[in-house]
ZADRENRO-886438 format. One record per residue (C-alpha): residue in three letters; x, y, z. Coordinates in pm, 1 decimal. Layout:
  res         u         v         w
  ALA         X         Y         Z
...
END
This chain:
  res         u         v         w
  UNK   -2651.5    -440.0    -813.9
  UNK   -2435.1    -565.0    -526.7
  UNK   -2514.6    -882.8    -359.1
  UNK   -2797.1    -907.4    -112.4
  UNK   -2722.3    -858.2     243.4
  UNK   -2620.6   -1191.1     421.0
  UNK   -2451.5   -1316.3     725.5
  UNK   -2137.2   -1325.6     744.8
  UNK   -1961.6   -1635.7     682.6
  UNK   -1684.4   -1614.4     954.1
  UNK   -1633.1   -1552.6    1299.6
  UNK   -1399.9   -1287.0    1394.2
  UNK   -1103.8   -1314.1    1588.9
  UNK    -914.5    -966.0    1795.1
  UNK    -558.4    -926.0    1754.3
  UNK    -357.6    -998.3    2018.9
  UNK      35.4    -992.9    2040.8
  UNK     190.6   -1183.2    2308.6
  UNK     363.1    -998.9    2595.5
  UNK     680.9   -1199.1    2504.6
  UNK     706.6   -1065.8    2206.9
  UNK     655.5    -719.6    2343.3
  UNK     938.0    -793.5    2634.9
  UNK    1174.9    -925.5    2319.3
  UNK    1133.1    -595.2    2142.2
  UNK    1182.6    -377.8    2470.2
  UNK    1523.1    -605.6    2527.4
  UNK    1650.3    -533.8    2179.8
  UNK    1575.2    -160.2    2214.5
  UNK    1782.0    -122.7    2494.3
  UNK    2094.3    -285.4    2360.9
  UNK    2053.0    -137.3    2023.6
  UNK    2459.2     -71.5    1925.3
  UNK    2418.4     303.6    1774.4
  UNK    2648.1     398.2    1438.4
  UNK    2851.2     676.3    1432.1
  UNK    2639.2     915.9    1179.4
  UNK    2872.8    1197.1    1211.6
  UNK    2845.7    1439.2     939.7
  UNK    2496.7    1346.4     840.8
  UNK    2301.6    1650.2    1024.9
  UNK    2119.7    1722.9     676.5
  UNK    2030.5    1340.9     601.0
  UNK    2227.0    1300.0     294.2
  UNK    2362.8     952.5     442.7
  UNK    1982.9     891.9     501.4
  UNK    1822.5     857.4     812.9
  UNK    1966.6    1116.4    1073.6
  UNK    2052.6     909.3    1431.5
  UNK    1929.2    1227.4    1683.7
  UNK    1569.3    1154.1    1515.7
  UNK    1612.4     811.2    1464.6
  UNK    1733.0     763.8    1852.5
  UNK    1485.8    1017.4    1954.7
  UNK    1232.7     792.5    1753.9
  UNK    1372.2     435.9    1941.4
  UNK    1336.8     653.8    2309.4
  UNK     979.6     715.5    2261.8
  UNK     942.4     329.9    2161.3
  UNK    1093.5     217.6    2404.1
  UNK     942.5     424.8    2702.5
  UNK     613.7     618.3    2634.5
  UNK     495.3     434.3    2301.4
  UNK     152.6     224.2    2390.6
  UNK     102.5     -55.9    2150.7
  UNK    -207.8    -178.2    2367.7
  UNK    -385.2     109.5    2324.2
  UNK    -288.2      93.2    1973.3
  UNK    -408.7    -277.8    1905.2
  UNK    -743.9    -170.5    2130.4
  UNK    -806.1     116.1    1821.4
  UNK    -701.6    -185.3    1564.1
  UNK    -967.2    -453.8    1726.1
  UNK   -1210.0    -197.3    1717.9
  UNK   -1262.2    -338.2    1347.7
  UNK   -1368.8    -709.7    1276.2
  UNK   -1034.0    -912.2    1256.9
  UNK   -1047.2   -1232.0    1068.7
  UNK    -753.6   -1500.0     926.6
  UNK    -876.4   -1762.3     704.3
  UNK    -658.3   -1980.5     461.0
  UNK    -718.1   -1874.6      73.3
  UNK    -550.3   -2140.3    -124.9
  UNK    -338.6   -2249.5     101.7
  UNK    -236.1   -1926.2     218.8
  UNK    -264.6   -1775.1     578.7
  UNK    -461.4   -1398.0     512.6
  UNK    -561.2   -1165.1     760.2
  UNK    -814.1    -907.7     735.7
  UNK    -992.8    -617.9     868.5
  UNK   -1374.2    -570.5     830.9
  UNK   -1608.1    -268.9     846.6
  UNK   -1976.0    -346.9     744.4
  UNK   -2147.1    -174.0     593.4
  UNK   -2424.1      66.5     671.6
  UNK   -2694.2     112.8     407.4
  UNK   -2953.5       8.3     186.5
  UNK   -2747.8    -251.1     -61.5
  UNK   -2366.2    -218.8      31.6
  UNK   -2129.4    -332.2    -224.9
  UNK   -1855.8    -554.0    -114.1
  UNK   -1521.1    -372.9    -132.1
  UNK   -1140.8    -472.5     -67.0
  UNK    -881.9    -239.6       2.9
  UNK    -527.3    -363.3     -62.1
  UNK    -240.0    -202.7      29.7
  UNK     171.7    -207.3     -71.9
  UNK     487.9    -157.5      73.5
  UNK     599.3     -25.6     296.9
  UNK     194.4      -7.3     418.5
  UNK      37.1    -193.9     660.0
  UNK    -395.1    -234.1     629.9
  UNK    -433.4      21.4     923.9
  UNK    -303.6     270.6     641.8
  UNK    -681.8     229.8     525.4
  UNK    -811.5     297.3     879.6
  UNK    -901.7     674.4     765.7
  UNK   -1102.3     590.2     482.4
  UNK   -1273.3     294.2     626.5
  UNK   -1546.3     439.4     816.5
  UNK   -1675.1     656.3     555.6
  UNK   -1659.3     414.3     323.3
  UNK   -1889.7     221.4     493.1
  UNK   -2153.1     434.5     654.6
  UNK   -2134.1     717.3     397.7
  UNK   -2463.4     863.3     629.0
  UNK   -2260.4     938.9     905.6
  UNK   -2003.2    1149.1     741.1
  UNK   -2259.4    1380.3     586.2
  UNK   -2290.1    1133.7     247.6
  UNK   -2539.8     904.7      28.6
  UNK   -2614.8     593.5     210.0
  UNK   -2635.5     430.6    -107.9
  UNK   -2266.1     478.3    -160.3
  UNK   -2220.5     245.4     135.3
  UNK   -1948.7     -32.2      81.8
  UNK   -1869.1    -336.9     320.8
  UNK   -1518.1    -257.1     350.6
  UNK   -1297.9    -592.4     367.4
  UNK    -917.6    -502.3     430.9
  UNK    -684.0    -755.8     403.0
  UNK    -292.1    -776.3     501.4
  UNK     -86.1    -863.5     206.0
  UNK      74.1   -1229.9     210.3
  UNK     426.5   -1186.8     376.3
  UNK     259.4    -834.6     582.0
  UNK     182.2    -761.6     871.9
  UNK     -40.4   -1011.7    1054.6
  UNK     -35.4   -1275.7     727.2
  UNK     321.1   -1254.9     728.1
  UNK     356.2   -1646.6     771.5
  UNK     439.3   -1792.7     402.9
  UNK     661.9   -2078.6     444.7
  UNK     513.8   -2294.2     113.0
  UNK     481.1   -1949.8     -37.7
  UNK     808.1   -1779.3    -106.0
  UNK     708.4   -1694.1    -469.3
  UNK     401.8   -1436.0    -393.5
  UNK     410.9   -1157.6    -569.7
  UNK     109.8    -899.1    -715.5
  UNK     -39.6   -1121.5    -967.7
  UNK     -59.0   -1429.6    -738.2
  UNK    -223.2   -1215.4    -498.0
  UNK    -492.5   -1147.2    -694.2
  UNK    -617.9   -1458.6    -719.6
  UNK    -613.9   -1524.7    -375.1
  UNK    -834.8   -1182.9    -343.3
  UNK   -1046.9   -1317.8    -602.4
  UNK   -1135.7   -1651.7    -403.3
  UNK   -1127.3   -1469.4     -85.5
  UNK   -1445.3   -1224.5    -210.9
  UNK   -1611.1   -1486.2    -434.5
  UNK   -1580.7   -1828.1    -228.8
  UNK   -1461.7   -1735.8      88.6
  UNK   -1705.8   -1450.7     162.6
  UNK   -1924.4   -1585.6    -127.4
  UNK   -1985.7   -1262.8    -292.0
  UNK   -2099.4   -1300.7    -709.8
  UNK   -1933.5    -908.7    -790.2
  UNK   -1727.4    -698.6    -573.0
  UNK   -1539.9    -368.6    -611.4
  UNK   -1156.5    -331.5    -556.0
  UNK    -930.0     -11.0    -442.6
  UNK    -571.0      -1.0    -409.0
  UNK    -221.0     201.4    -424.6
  UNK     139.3     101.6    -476.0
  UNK     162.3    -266.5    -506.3
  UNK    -210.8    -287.9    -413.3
  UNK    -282.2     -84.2    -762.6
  UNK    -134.7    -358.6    -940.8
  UNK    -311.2    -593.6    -790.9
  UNK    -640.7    -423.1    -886.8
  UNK    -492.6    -395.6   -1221.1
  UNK    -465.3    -785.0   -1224.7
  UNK    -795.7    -833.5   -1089.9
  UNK    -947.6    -613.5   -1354.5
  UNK    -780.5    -797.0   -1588.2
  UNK    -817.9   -1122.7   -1513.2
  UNK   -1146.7   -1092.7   -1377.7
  UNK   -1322.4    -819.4   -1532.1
  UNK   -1671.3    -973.4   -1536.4
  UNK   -1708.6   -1002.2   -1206.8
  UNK   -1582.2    -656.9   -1043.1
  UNK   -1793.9    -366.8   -1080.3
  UNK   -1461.0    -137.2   -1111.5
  UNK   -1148.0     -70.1    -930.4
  UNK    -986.6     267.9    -821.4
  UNK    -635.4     255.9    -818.5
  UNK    -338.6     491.1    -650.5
  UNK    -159.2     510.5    -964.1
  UNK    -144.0     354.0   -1319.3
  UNK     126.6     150.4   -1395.3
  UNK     157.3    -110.3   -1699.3
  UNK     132.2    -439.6   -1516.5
  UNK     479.5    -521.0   -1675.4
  UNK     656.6    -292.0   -1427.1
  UNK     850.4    -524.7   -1283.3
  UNK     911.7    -696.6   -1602.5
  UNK    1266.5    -699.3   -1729.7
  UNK    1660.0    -708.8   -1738.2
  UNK    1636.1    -410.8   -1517.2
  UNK    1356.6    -339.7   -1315.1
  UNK    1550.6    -214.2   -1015.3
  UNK    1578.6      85.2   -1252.3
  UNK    1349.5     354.4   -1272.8
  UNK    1517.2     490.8   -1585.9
  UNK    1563.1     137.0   -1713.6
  UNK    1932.6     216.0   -1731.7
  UNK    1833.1     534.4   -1985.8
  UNK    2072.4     851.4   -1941.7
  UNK    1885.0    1165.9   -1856.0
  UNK    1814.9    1346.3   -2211.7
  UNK    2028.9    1630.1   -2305.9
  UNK    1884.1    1946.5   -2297.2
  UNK    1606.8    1962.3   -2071.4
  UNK    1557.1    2251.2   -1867.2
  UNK    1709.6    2260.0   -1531.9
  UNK    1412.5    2190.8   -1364.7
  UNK    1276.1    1892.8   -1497.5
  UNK    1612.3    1801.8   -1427.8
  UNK    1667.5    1798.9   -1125.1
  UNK    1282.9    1670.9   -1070.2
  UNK    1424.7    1360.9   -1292.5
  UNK    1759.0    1333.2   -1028.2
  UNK    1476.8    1423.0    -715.0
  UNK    1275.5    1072.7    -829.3
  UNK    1585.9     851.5    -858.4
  UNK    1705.6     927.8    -576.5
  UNK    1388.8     932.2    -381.9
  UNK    1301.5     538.5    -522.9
  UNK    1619.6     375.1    -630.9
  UNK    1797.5     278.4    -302.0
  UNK    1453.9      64.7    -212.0
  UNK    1390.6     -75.8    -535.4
  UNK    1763.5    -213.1    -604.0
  UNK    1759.0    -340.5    -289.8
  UNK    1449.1    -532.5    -283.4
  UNK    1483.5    -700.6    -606.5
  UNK    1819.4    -744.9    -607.2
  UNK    1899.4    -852.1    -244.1
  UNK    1614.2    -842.5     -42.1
  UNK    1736.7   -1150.4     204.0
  UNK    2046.7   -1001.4     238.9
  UNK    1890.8    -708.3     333.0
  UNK    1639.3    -866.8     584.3
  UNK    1940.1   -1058.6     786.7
  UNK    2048.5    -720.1     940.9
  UNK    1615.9    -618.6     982.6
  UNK    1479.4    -874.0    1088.8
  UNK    1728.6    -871.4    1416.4
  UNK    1660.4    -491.2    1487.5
  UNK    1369.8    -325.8    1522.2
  UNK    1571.4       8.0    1480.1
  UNK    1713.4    -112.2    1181.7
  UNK    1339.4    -217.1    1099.3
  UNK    1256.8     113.9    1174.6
  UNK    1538.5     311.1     961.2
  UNK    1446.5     150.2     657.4
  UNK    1033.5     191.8     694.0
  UNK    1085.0     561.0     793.4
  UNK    1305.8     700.0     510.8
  UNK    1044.9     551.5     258.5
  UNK     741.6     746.1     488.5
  UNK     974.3    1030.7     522.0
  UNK    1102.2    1060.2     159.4
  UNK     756.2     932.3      -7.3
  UNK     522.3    1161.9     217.8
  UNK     372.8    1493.4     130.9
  UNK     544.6    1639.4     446.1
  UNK     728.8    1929.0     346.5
  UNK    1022.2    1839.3     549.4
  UNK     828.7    1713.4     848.7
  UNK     773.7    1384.3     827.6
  UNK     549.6    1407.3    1167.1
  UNK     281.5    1662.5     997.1
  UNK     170.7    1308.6     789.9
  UNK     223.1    1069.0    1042.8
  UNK     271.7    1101.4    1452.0
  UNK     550.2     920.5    1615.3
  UNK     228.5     677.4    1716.3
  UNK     159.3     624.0    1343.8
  UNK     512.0     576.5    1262.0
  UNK     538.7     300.3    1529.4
  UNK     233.2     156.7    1492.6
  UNK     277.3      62.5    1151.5
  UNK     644.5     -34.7    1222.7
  UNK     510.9    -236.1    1480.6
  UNK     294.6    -437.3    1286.1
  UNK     559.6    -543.2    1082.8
  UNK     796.2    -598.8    1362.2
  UNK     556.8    -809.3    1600.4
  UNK     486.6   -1071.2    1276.1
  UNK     860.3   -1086.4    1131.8
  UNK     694.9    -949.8     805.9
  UNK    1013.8    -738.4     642.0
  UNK    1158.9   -1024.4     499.5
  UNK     833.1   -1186.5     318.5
  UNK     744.7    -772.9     267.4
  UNK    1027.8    -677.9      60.6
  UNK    1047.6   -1008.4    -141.0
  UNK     731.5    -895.8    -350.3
  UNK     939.0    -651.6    -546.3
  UNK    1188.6    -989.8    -628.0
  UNK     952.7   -1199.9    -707.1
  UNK     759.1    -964.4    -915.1
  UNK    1062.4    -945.0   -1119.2
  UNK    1177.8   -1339.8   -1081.6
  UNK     775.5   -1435.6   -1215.5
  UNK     722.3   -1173.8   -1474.4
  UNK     366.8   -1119.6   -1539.2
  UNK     198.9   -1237.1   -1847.0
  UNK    -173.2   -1194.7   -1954.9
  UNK    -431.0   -1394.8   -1946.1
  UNK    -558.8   -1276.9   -2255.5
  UNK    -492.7   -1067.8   -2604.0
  UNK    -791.6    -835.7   -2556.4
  UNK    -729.7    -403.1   -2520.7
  UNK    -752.3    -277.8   -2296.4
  UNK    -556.4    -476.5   -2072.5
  UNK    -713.4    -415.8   -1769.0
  UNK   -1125.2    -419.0   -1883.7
  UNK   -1248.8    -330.9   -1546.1
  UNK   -1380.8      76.0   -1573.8
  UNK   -1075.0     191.2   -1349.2
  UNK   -1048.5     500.5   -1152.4
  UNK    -728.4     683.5   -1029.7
  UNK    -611.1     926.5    -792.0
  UNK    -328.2    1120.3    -891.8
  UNK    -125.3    1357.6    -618.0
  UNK      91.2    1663.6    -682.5
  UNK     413.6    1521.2    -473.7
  UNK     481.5    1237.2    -787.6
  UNK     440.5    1462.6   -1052.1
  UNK     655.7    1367.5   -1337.6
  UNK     893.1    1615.3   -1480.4
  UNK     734.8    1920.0   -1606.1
  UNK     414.5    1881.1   -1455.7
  UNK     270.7    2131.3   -1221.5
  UNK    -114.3    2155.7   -1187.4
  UNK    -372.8    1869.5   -1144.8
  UNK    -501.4    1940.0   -1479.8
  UNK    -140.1    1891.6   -1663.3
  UNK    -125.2    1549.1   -1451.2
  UNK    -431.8    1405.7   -1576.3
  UNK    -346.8    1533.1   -1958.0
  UNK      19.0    1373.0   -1895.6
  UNK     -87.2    1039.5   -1789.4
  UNK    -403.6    1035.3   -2006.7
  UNK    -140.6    1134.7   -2360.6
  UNK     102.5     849.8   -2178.2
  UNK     164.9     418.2   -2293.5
  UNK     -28.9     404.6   -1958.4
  UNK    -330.6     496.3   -2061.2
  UNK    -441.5     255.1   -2337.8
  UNK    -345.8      -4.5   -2024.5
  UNK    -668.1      79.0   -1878.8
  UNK   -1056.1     128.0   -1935.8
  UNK   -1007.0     469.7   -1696.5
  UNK   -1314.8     614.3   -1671.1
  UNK   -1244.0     849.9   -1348.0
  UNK    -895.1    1055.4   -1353.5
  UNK    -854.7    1282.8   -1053.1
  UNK    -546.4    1485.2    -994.7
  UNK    -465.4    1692.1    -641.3
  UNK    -285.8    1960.9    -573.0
  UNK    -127.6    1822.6    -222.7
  UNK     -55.1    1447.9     -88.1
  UNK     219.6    1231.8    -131.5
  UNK     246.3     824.9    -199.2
  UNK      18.0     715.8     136.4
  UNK    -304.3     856.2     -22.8
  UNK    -565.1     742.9     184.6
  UNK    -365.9     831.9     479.0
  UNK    -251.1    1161.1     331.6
  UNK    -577.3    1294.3     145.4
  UNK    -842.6    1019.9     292.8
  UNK   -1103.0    1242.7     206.0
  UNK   -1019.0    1266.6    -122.1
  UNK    -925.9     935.1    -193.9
  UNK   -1308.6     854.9     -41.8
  UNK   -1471.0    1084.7    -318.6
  UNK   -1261.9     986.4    -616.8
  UNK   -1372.0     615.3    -525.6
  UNK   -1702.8     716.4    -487.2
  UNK   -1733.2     843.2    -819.7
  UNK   -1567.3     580.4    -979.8
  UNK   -1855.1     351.2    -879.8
  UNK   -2161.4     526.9    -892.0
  UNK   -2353.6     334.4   -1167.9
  UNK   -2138.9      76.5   -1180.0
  UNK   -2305.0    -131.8    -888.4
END
């Protein structure tokens, strides 16, 4: 059962940016210097300038981030200091007999507010047309180095594994909660996958965005998707091309933040159209969109979440998890299969289908055949036919069922 209901510990606190830092950003937007992008009317340079500029307009003179940080601090806002490190979160209680405590945790390049769909029904199931009993009190923190817990000067080595145990003493002696439940995608999925396996006896379950081995970052080579493998002879054209379509939709972001990610930041950290540029491709390229990366999010989402990043200096500290995942491989904490103990749930979607898969029953059979698999006490495998890498933002309310599921008995 989850923990009796209790006051909460902490007092929350709005977010509030400073109107100096909003006068900073709306000096560097007008003296942005513009490349020439000649040539690149189809994007194969990468991000087009007339949408880009087009974008950087809107920011500049109709964008609202008040009435966007109004939405935001509709939601509890906490920051408390987990082990010596600054973390923000978001809070929705919840609203039912016995809600279970749940944290959300995102990856890159998310911010929490890509959880802001699912939160609500999450937590008062009732009000969505659901089971109050499914309730969950919905805790959603910003990764260390993101968005509003971007500050991590005695920190520079935090990477997924780390953060799980700051989750882990967040939920059990911060908020004092005995057993908790955990979702996440992208770097968040590997943080459930830590949590599951480090702490197994005291989560009911996870559900997880995707299943990697928690050794993905592992390696001589882990800026590599193909781990420097040559595409096999003989395959048929289109699992070819799917093959190139996946390298080239990953591989400039992942070389770049494990390789050079400070390098990199230099050049961000001083524009927020630069800033901009390099969060957009990954929403544009990683999105379900079919070619319009505006039918996922609104220029308002897309500046929102670039804004939270922007307003807290976070792509620096941001990008260095995929370094520092590499530079501190994990290791486990114990010899036991399967890895991660925790009964797991996970939410495949059609847009990062391997190679030769085409329905949501040949993506569950693929994974479930895979070296994944025996990773993971997966209980709950749900493939769609739509949605691309931003799940919860893409298919919230199937993201909200597939975690239901995955925890029903297992409170």
């Amino acid at each position: 059962m989850a923990a009796t209901a209790k006051r909460f510990p902490l007092e929350p606190e709005p977010l509030h940016v400073p109107d100096s830092v909003l006068d900073d950003l709306r000096a560097r937007l007008r003296l942005t210097r513009w490349p020439d992008d000649t040539g690149n009317h189809d994007g194969f340079y990468g991000v087009r300038r007339d949408y880009l500029q087009e974008l950087a307009e809107y920011w500049l003179d109709r964008y609202d981030w008040r009435k966007a940080e109004a939405a935001i601090n509709a939601y509890e806002h906490y920051r408390v200091n987990v082990r010596g490190v600054p973390v923000h979160f978001m809070r929705r209680p919840g609203a039912g007999p016995d809600p279970t405590p749940l944290i959300l945790t995102h990856g890159w390049p998310w911010t929490f507010w890509h959880w802001s769909k699912v939160v609500d029904p999450l937590a008062d199931p009732a009000a969505y047309g659901g089971d109050p009993a499914d309730a969950f009190d919905v805790i959603v923190p910003s990764l260390p180095g993101f968005g509003f817990s971007a500050s991590l000067p005695d920190h520079p080595d935090m990477n997924f594994w780390k953060v799980a145990d700051v989750w882990h003493s967040l939920m059990t002696e911060t908020l004092g909660h005995q057993k908790y439940a955990a979702g996440g995608c992208d770097i968040g999925a590997l943080v459930c996958g830590q949590l599951g396996h480090k702490y197994a006896d005291e989560l009911h379950a996870i559900h997880i965005g995707s299943g990697q081995k928690l050794t993905f970052f592992n390696g001589d080579r882990a800026w590599d998707l193909s781990g420097g493998q040559p595409i096999p002879e003989g395959l048929p054209e289109s699992a070819r091309r799917r093959i190139v379509d996946l390298d080239r939709r990953f591989a400039v972001h992942l070389a770049a933040h494990v390789l050079g990610p400070s390098t990199l930041a230099y050049g961000l950290t001083d524009s927020p159209v630069g800033v901009l540029a390099w969060l957009l491709e990954r929403w544009d390229k990683w999105s379900d969109n079919k070619g319009d990366v505006e039918s996922v999010f609104s220029k308002d989402d897309l500046l929102t979440h670039a804004m939270i990043f922007w307003v807290n200096n976070a792509i620096g500290t941001s990008m260095r998890y995929y370094a520092n995942a590499n530079r501190y491989p994990w290791t486990p904490s114990h010899d036991r299969r399967p890895v991660v103990e925790t009964p797991t749930g996970i939410t495949f979607v059609s847009y990062e289908n391997p190679p030769g898969v085409s329905t949501p029953e040949e993506r569950v059979q693929n994974w479930a055949s895979s070296d994944r698999a025996d990773w993971y006490n997966h209980v709950n495998l749900t493939a769609h036919e739509s949605g691309g890498h931003f799940i919860p933002w893409e298919n919230p309310d199937a993201w909200v069922d597939d975690l239901r599921r995955t925890f029903r008995g297992r409170r």
